[in-house]
Phi, psi and omega in degrees: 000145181294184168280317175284347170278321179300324157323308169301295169317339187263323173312285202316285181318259187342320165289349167306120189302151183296161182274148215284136160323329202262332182290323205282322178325300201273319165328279190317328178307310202276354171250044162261116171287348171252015167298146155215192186335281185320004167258326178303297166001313202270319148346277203281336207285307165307330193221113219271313183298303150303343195268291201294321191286351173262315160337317198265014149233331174284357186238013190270146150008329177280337123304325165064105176234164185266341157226159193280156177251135191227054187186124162278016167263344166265329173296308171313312194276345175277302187287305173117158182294343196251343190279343178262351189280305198274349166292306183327285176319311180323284154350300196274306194293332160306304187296012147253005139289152156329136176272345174259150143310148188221121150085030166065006156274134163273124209261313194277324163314332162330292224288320192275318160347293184266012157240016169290320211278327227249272214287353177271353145318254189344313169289314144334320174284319171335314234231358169253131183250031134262014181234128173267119181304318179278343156307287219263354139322291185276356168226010160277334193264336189246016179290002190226009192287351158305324177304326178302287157015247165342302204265293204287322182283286193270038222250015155313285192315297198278343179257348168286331165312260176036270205293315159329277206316303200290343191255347172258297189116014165258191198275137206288316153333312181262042260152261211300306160345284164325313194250359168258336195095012195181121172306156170272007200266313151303284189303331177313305190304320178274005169278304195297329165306298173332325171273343176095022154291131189319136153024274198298017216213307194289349237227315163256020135249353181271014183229080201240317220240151167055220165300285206314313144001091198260154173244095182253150180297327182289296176300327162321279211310290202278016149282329173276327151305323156309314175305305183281342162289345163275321186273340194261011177056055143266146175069197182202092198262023186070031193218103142303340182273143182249112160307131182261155183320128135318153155293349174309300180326284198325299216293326166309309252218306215104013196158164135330156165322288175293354162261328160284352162281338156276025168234037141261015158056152189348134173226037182289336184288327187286328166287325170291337173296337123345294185265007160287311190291317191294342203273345218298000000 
């Protein structure tokens, strides 16, 4: 990046709001191995506004509970602790979009694109054994929020990127390169720094794309839950082009793309869980 782009770009990051005290608390908490429910409890419990929206999903139709639940300290015990940690997250990272479209992003196909990809991330981690489900969840959900960059600080620019990826069928990165100078996959890493996210986490989105592409266990699951999460159209994050696993990936994962997608077996539940967590 030049000096004036890079400025402009650290402006951009930098006008982005902070990730909320209660969501960053329950992060921390949860890489305490001696955390346990009751404390995540005792958080969310503080901030009233997380407190409804996750009621208001743990009593929604997608669950089928046999009563309504009305204490998160009863939500934990219906959903289990990483399911709530990740509604939690689900929550903060929603409460930080545009609430209209911008720059021709459709914000709510965004939203599901990245909580499709996050939970098929999660699952993908299930089967490796360096990869943290609840890591690769959470870089599965913010791998792409550079575009929210763009699109709200820059969005002349971002909307001629769009428009390119989409009127060729090429890839939206190499777009954006060409009309910003700079990738969401680089803006991304520097919201997520910002935000006080672990190494390793800022480290698989900035390196997602292309040559650039690293082989980390983290990174497999959410390059291959994006990937996979594009060809099956859930949600829609302004990128048409679908990647096939590097061989690294690929040896990680098990396969081809279309072959690792047939050993994960339905994944319609991660899209409704998607458009359940989007409704919160």
């Amino acid at each position: 990046m030049t000096p004036e782009l890079s400025h402009r770009v650290a402006e951009a990051v930098d006008r982005m709001p902070a990730f909320p005290k209660s969501v960053q608390k329950i992060l921390e908490l949860t890489r305490d191995l001696n955390c346990s429910p009751k404390d995540i409890v005792q958080v969310i419990d503080k901030d009233p506004v997380f407190t409804l929206k996750i009621l208001k999903v743990v009593n929604s139709a997608y669950y089928s509970l046999p009563k309504q639940v009305t204490s998160i300290n009863h939500a934990v015990v219906y959903m289990g602790f990483n399911s709530v940690k990740n509604l939690a997250l689900s929550i903060a990272a929603i409460g930080m979009l545009p609430t209209e479209g911008v720059a021709g992003f459709d914000v709510q196909r965004y939203l599901l694109h990245s909580l499709s990809t996050a939970g098929i991330a999660r699952q993908l981690a299930l089967r490796l054994d360096n990869a943290d489900p609840a890591e690769c969840f959470i870089a599965g959900l913010l791998h792409d929020f550079g575009k929210v960059v763009f699109a709200q600080f820059m969005p002349a620019q971002f909307r001629q990127a769009l428009e390119k990826c989409q009127r060729e069928g090429s890839s939206l990165h190499l777009a954006l390169r060409e009309s910003i100078g700079v990738d969401h996959a680089v803006v991304g890493a520097m919201l997520v720094e910002k935000w006080r996210f672990a190494p390793p986490l800022v480290d698989a989105i900035r390196h997602q794309y292309g040559a650039d592409v690293k082989d980390t266990p983290m990174l497999a699951c959410v390059f291959g839950a994006n990937q996979i999460s594009k060809k099956l159209e859930f949600g829609f994050g302004g990128n048409p082009w679908v990647e096939e696993l590097t061989p690294p990936l690929a040896q990680r994962l098990g396969g081809t793309l279309d072959e690792v997608i047939a050993t994960l077996g339905a994944l319609s539940k991660q899209y409704h869980e998607a458009q359940v967590f989007a409704r919160a």
